[in-house]
C-alpha positions as a Markdown table, in Angstrom:
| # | Residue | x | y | z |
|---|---|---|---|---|
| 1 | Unk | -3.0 | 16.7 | 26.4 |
| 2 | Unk | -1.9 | 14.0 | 23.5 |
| 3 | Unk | 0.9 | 14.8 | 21.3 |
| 4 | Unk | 0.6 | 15.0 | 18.2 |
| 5 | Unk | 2.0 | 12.3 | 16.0 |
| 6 | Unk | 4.8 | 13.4 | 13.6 |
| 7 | Unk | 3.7 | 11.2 | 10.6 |
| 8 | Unk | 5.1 | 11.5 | 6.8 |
| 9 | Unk | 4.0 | 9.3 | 4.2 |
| 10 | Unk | 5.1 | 9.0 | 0.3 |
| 11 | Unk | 3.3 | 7.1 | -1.6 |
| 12 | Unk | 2.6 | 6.2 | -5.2 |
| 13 | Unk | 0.6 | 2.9 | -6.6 |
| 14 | Unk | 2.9 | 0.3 | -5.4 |
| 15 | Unk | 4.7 | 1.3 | -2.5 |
| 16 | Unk | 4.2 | 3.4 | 0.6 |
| 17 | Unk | 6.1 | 4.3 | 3.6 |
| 18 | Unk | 5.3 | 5.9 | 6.5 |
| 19 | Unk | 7.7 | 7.9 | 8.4 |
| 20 | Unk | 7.5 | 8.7 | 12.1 |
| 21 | Unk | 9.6 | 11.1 | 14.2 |
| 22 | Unk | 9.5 | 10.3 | 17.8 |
| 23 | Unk | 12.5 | 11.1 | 20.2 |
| 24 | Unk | 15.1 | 12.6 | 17.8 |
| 25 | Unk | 14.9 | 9.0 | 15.5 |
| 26 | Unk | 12.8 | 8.1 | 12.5 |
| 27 | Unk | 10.7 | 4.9 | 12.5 |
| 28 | Unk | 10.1 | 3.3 | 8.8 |
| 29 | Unk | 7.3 | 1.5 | 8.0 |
| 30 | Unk | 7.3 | 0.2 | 4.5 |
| 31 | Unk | 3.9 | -1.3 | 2.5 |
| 32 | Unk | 4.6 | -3.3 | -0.7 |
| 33 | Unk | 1.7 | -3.8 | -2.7 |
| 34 | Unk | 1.6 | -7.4 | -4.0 |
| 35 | Unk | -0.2 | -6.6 | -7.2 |
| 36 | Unk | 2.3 | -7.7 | -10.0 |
| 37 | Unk | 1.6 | -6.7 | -13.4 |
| 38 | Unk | 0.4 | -9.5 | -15.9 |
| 39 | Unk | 2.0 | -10.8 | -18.9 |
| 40 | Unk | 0.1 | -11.6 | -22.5 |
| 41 | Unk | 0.0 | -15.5 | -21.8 |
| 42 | Unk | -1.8 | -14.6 | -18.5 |
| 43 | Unk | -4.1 | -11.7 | -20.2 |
| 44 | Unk | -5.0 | -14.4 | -22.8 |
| 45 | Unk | -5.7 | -16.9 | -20.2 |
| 46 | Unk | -8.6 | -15.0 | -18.4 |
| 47 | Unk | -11.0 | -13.1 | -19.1 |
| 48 | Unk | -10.7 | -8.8 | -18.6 |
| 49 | Unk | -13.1 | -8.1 | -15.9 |
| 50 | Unk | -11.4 | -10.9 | -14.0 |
| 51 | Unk | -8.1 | -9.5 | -14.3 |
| 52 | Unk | -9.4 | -6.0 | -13.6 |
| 53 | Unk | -11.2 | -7.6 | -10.0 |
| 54 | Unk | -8.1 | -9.1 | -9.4 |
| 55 | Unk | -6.2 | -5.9 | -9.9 |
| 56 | Unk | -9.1 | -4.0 | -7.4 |
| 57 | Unk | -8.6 | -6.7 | -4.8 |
| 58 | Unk | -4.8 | -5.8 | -4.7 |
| 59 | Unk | -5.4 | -2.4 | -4.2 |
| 60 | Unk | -7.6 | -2.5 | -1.7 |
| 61 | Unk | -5.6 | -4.8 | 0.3 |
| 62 | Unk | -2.6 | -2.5 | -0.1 |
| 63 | Unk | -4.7 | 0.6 | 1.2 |
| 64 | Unk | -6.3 | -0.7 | 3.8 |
| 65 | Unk | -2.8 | -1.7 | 5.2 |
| 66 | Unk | -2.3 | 1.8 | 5.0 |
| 67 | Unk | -5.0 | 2.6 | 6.4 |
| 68 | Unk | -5.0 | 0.4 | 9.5 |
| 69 | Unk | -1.1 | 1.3 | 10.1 |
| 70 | Unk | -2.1 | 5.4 | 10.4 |
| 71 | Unk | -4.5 | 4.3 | 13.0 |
| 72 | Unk | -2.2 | 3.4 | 15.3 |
């Protein structure tokens, strides 16, 4: 029979980490997200649904890390 995995995670929008307890030690896995906020002369520069795919494309990088890092 598998054990089961001892798996925490905290979280919020731009950082996780994922901690596992295996043989009396903690393992640390840490997930920046590498969305940084904009300033004005960038928000002027573009236009708002580019900014807000850009945003989108961040996220969903930074989850799908996540993601592919609880599979293991």
């Amino acid at each position: 029979m598998k054990t089961p995995r001892r798996l925490g995670i905290w979280m919020d929008h731009s950082v996780a980490r994922l901690m596992e307890y295996t043989d009396g030690e903690y393992k640390v896995i840490t997930f920046d997200s590498n969305f940084v906020g904009l300033d004005n002369q960038d928000g002027l520069q573009h236009s708002e649904s580019l900014l807000y795919n850009k945003e989108n494309q961040a996220k969903r990088s930074f989850y799908k890390s996540i993601i592919e890092a609880l599979k293991l």
